[in-house]
Structure formats: C-alpha cells, structure tokens
C-alpha positions, 0 to 999 in steps of 0.5 A, a space after each residue: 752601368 755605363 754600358 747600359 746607359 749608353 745603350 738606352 742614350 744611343 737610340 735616339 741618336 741613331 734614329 736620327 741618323 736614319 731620318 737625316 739620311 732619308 731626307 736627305 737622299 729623298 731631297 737628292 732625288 727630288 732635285 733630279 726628278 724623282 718620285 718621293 719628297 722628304 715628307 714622305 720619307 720621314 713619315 714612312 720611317 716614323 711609322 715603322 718605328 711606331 709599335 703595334 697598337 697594344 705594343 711597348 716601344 722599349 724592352 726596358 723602364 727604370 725604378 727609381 727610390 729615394 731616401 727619406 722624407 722626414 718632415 721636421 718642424 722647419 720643413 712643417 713651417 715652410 710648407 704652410 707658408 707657401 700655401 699661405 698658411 691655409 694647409 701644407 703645400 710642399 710641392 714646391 719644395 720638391 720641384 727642384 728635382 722632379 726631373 729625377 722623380 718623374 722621368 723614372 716608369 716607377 718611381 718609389 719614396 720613403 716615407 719615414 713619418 706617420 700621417 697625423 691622425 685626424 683631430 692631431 696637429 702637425 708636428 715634426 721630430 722628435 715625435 713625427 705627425 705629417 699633414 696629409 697633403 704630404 701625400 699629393 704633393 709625393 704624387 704630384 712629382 711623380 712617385 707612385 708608392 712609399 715604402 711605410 715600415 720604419 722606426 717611425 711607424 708608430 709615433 702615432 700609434 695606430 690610429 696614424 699608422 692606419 690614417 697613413 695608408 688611408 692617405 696615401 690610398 686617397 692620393 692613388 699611391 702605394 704602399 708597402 711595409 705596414 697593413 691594416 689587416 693580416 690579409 693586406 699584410 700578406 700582399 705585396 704591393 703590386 705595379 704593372 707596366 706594359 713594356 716590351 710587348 707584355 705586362 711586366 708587374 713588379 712586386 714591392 716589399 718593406 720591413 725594418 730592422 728598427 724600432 724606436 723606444 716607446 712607440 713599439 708595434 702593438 705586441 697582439 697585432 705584429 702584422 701591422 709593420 714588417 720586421 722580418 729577417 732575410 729568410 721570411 724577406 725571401 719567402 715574401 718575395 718568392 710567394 709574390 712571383 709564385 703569384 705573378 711578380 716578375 720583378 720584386 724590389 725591397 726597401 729595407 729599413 736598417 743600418 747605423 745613423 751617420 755612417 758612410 758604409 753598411 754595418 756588419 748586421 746590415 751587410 748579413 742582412 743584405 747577403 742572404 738576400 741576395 744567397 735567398 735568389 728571390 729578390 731583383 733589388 734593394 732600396 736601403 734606408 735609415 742611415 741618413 747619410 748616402 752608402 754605396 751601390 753594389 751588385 753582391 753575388 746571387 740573385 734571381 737566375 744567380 745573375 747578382 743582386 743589386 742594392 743601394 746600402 742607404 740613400 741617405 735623405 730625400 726632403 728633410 731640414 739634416 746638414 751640417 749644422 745639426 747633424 752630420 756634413 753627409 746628412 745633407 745630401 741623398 741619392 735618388 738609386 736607378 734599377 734598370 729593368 730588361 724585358 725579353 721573352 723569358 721575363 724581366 730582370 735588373 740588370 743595373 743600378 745607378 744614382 744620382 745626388 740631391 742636396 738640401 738647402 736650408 738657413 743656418 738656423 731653424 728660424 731661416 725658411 727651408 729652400 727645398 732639395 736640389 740636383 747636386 751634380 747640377 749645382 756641382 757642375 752648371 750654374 746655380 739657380 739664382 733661387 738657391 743660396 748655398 755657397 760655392 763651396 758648401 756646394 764643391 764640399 759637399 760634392 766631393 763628400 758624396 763622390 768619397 763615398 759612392 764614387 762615380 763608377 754608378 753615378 749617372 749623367 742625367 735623369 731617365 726619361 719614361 719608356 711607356 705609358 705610367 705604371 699602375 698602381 694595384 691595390 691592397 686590400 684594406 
C-alpha cells in the first residue's frame, strides 16, 4: 500500500521540480540575453502535461466504501433541528469528513435503513424508516451509490424497500442489492470513468447473509434483496464483465455484531470469492465494530483479492455508552484502481478512520462524524467536544485492530472527471 501511495504522491512533486528548473534556467538566460522568458516556459510545460482532448490525465482512481449509515432516533432528532425542524438536513452532520467521501472517483455508502414509505413517519431502531433527504444529502458530500441489501431491508416491507430505490434514483444515486423487479435484480449496478485514455466501468454488487426476525423478504419475490452464496456472488460478477465490467466490487452484508475479526462463516464466504476469481473487492459490513483489510489469495488474473472484513459504522448514534467502545468509530476502505492496456484492476486497499461525536445520553444533540486520525493527530476542532482521551482511547483501539500497515496518510483527491452513474431499470 505504501508503495502505491507514494507512487500517486510523488507526481506533483516531481512536476514541480520540473517547473522550478525551467524557470529558473529560462530567468538565467534572459539575465544574459537570451530569447525565452519564464512565462514561456512554464506554459510550454503545462502543455505538454495537459492530456489530449478526450484524454484522462491519470491511469489509476480510487473507490472508496463506508460503513453503515443508520439513523437512530438522536440522529433523526438532530437533523430536524438543523433544518429548523421543517425536514432533515444531515448534511451538516457528515461535513466533518467530506474530505474522505468526495476526494475519492467513486465513492459508495451502506446504507443499513429503509426510506420511510410515504404517509410513514421518521423513525430510528429498532424499526428503521429514514427521511428522504438522507438521500441528497449522501450525494451532496460526495457518494455516487449505496449498497441497500442488509438485515434491515425490509423494516418497511416492501412498500420502503421499493420507496428506498425511487429516492435514491431521484438523488441520481446508485444502488445495489434490492430491485424492484426480477429484470433489475438481474443488473449490476454500473459506474463509468474515463481514465488512462478509455472508459473504465466498474460493476458494483450486494447481498446479505442477514435477515432480521419479522421482517423477512417476501417468500414469492426472493429477488427483491440479494442473499446468495459466494458461487452465485461470482456468477454475478462474471456475467457483469461478460457484459462489459472491467472492475466488479461487492458489499457483503455479514459477520457477527461487535466483533473485532471475521467469523468462520464470514472468512469462508469471503475465500471462495476471492478462489471464485471474478470479483477485484469487498466492501464488508454489519459487524458495527472495524475488521481488518486483507489481500487473500486469488482474484481476477489470481493477482489476490482485496477486502475490508467490516468497516464498522459511518453516521450512526453507537459508542461506548450503549454498545461497544469500537462501535464508535469506522473506516472509510480506499481500493486503488490501475489502467493500462490490458484492463483495469485493484491493485491495493487502504483506510482511513471516522469517529462519532455524541452526548453521553440521547437526550444531548448528536455532533456528527469526524476524521479521527486528525483529531488523534492535530488539534481538535473547537466544535467537537470528545475529550482527549476518549479521542487517544479510541485511537489505539482502532490501530489494535486494523494496525497502520494500510492505514493512509490523507484523503485521495479525484484523478478525473466524476463517475457516471448507470441506470437500473426499474
């Protein structure tokens, strides 16, 4: 990972290296007489670093994933009050990290709740109905999809399952792992780049391995959520580079809740995907609490398979007061993409944490989701009000479990223009 990095960091760097030398031999020839100004110079060389028209500057881009949004009650109540009580604006609880959603080319989110059916009020756990502004307010910073299949799918029946994907259409979001018909089931859900001089499109599934008692999937319409095993899983993705995919990624929706490492079930999951050879990434999620990233053998081109066993929560009211200390805190998973001539493939995955900041009781506002290596590492904001060491605790908690080996030094910043997002068809 470190490697990679450095590769995409040393770029700039040398370029400016270039530029401050042009100019600085163009200023010693103009000193004594000569025919070239550094204005000149520089503009030569920005030119030749400009692509052709059509052209992507750079031959690799970033997916970032996160874990799960769930939107409890304090969360619910929170966002009403800073849209002055007229909808939901959450947004603002989410602009503490931005820097880690929308510096990345694609940037995917789980989203563990149902859109609240129309004429159905807002509600957090147990029985989750989200407001739709959670929608546009995912997009405003900066996710272009939401994995959807998860042991909350249907706490709405299928009136929310289906309201879920109309809102997320209307907010020009993908999605994957419910449908709403056996057609869209059938399709991957499809982003396109153009980097390294050519179309890239990625291919993005989902399933669950989890379902919660009394809100099953409808028994005659199993196609409305994913649950399939690691063969169909690889079928999927193999019918989605059949038809054009170069890159396929999967949210999994699996594990046991609080845990620090896959369980057995989750691990033989995940091995046969990455034996299966058809599938670049996974996306873990569910466990609540951060697992690491590992590169199991296999994968596309037997090159190994990347995953993150579970990146624990994105925006959520969970800490230490009412559920586990890890349950405070996630990690945004990094899945650099090469392109060259023969395709396009993951060649690494790294991580970043984000840390929860919220009142001791559900009574006190819910302050929203921060970058915790920066409030490990730099001064804290004046507007987040964990304590020292709640913040150095929670810190070496995460390091315990996914050490720094993948941990990154900052954001990504976009290496081209925005992904597309491909329809399904309803």
């Amino acid at each position: 990972m470190a490697d990679a990095q450095s590769a995409r960091g040393s770029v700039p760097v040398f370029l400016s290296w270039v530029l401050a030398a042009a100019l600085a031999l163009s200023g010693c020839a103009n000193a004594d007489g000569g025919n070239r100004n550094g204005d000149d110079a520089a503009d030569e060389l920005s030119a030749a670093e400009e692509p052709a028209p059509g052209e992507s500057a750079s031959d690799q881009f970033t997916i970032a994933a996160t874990g799960d949004v769930l939107l409890h009650d304090n969360i619910l109540d929170e966002a009403a009050e800073l849209a002055d009580g007229q909808d939901y604006s959450f947004a603002p609880l989410m602009s503490g990290v931005e820097d880690l959603i929308d510096g990345a080319d694609l940037a995917l989110c789980g989203l563990e709740v149902p859109i609240a059916p129309r004429g159905v009020d807002p509600v957090g756990y147990p029985v989750f109905a989200a407001p739709a502004e959670i929608a546009a307010d995912l997009a405003e910073v900066g996710f272009d999809g939401c994995s959807t299949a998860n042991n909350h799918s249907f706490d709405q029946g299928t009136d929310g399952q289906e309201r879920t994907l109309e809102v997320l259409d209307e907010a020009g979001l993908g999605h994957a792992g419910t449908a709403r018909t056996p057609a869209e089931a059938a399709q991957p859900q499809l982003y396109r780049l153009e980097r390294g001089g050519r179309e890239v499109t990625v291919a993005h599934l989902a399933t669950t391995m989890l379902h919660n008692q009394g809100y099953p999937p409808p028994e005659d319409e199993p196609w409305r959520v994913s649950d399939v095993g690691p063969e169909e899983l690889t079928t999927q993705a193999a019918r989605a580079r059949e038809e054009g995919a170069d890159v396929v990624v999967a949210s999994v929706h699996w594990g046991e809740e609080y845990t620090d490492a896959p369980a057995e079930a989750q691990r033989d999951y995940g091995e046969q995907l990455a034996v299966g050879g058809e599938i670049d990434a996974v996306f873990g999620s569910h466990p609540h609490t951060p697992q690491p990233v590992e590169r199991l053998d296999g994968g596309p081109a037997e090159e190994g398979m990347w995953l993150v066993w579970s990146m624990g929560n994105f925006l959520s009211n969970q800490d230490e007061a009412c559920c586990a200390p890890e349950a405070a805190s996630g990690t945004v998973a990094y899945a650099t993409v090469e392109v060259d001539d023969d395709g396009a493939r993951v060649s690494s995955m790294d991580w970043l944490p984000v840390t929860v900041d919220r009142g001791p009781t559900d009574e006190e506002p819910h302050r929203g989701i921060w970058p915790l290596r920066e409030l490990a590492e730099e001064d804290v904001p004046a507007e987040v009000e964990l304590s020292e060491e709640t913040i150095a605790d929670r810190w070496s908690g995460i390091l315990d479990v996914m050490t720094d080996r993948d941990l990154r030094e900052q954001p990504p910043s976009s290496t081209g223009d925005a992904s597309v997002v491909v329809p399904r068809s309803g």
